[in-house]
C-alpha angles and dihedrals in degrees: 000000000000087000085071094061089050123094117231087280092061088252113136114265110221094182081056096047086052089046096053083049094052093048106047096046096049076054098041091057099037090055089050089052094047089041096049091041094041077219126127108222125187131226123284124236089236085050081048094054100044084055093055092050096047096051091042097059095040086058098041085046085054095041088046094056093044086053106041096036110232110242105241127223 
């Protein structure tokens, strides 16, 4: 599991750590919704939204980095 939070060089990945947080609890609160309603909602455009957000800037984080080349330490 903490392989998942380290960038390809084994160091810990803080953006991934902030994504994980943000996804699980837009998912979190969107399963207890749907749980204490027993009703099944769907997403909002503004979840949607936040999603989007969050997988775009993991992957334009990724494709930066790639680019530019990250000076290592």
């Amino acid at each position: 599991m903490s392989k998942a939070f380290q960038d390809d060089e084994g160091n810990s990945s803080s953006m991934r750590i902030v994504w994980a947080i943000c996804v699980l609890t837009v998912m979190g609160v969107w399963a207890y919704v749907c749980i204490s309603t027993d009703k099944l909602w769907s997403f909002s455009v503004g979840d949607a939204t936040l999603m989007a957000f969050l997988f775009g800037g993991k992957v334009g984080q990724k494709y930066l980095e790639k680019k530019n080349g990250v000076p290592k330490e």
